[in-house]
VEXTI-777000 format. One record per residue (C-alpha): x, y, z; residue number from 1. Coordinates in steps of 0.001 Angstrom, whole numbers. Layout:
REM residues N
+---------+---------+---------+-----+
!    east !   north !      up !   k !
+---------+---------+---------+-----+
!       X !       Y !       Z ! NUM !
...
+---------+---------+---------+-----+
This chain:
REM residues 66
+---------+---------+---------+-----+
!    east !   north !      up !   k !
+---------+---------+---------+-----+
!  -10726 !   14658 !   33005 !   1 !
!   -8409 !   16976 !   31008 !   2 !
!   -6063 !   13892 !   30641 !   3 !
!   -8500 !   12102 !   29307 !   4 !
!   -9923 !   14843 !   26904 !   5 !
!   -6536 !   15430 !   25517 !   6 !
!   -5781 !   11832 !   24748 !   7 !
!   -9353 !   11557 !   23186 !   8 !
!   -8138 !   14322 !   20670 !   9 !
!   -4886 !   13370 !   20022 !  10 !
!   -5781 !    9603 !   18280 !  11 !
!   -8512 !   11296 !   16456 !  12 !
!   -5936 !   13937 !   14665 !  13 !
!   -3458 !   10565 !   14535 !  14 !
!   -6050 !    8905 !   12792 !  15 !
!   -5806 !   10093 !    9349 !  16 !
!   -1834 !   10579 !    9147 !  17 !
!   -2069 !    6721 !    9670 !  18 !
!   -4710 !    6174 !    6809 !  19 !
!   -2829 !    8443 !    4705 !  20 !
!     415 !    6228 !    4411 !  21 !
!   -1411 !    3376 !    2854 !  22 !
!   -2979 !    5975 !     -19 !  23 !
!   -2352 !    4289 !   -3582 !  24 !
!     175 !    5810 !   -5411 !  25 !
!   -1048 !    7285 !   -9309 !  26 !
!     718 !    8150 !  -11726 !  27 !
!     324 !   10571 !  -15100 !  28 !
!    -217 !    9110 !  -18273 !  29 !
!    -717 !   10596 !  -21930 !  30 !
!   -1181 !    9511 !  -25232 !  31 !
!   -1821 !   10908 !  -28726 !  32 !
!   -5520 !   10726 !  -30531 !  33 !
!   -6191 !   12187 !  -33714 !  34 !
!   -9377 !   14390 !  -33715 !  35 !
!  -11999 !   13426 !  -36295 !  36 !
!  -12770 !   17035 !  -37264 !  37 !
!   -9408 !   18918 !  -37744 !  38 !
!   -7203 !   15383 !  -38450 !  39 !
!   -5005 !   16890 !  -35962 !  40 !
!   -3282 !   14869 !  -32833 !  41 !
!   -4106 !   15639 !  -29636 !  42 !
!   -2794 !   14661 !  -25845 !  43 !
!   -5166 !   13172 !  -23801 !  44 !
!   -3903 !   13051 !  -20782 !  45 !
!   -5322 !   11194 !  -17179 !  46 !
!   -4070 !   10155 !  -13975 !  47 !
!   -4116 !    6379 !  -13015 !  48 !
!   -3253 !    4080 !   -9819 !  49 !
!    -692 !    2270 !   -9766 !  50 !
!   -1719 !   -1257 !   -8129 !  51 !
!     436 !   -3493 !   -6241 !  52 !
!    1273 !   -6899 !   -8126 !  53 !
!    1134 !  -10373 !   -6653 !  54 !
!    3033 !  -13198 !   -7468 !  55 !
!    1643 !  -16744 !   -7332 !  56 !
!    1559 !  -19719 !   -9109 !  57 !
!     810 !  -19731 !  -12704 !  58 !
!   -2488 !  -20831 !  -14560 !  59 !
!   -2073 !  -24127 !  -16026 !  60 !
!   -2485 !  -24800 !  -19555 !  61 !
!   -5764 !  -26229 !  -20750 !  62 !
!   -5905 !  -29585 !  -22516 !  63 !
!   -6757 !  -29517 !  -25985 !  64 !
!   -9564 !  -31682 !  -26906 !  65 !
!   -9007 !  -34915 !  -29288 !  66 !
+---------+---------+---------+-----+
C-alpha cells in the first residue's frame, strides 16, 4: 500500500515539471509614445509571446479580373 501511495505522489509532483517545458517563451518589448499633455516621449513597455512559425506552401496569387 505504501508502494503504491508513494508512486501515486510522485507523477502528481512530475506532472507540472513536464507541463512546464512546453511554457511559451515571451519576450520584452518597448517603444516610444509622445504624451498628449506634456509633448514629452514616453516608454511603454509590455511583455509578449513569442509564437512558433510554420512553414508551408505559399498563398497563390489571385487572378485579376478582365
Amino acid at each position: 500500500m505504501k508502494t503504491l501511495l508513494t508512486l501515486v505522489l510522485a507523477s502528481a509532483f512530475a506532472m507540472p515539471v513536464m507541463a512546464a517545458d512546453e511554457a511559451p517563451k515571451t519576450k520584452f518589448v518597448c517603444k516610444e509614445v509622445k504624451d498628449s499633455k506634456t509633448g514629452k516621449f514616453k516608454k511603454q513597455c509590455k511583455q509578449i509571446k513569442i509564437h512558433k512559425k510554420y512553414e508551408g506552401t505559399a498563398v497563390p496569387d489571385k487572378k485579376s479580373k478582365k
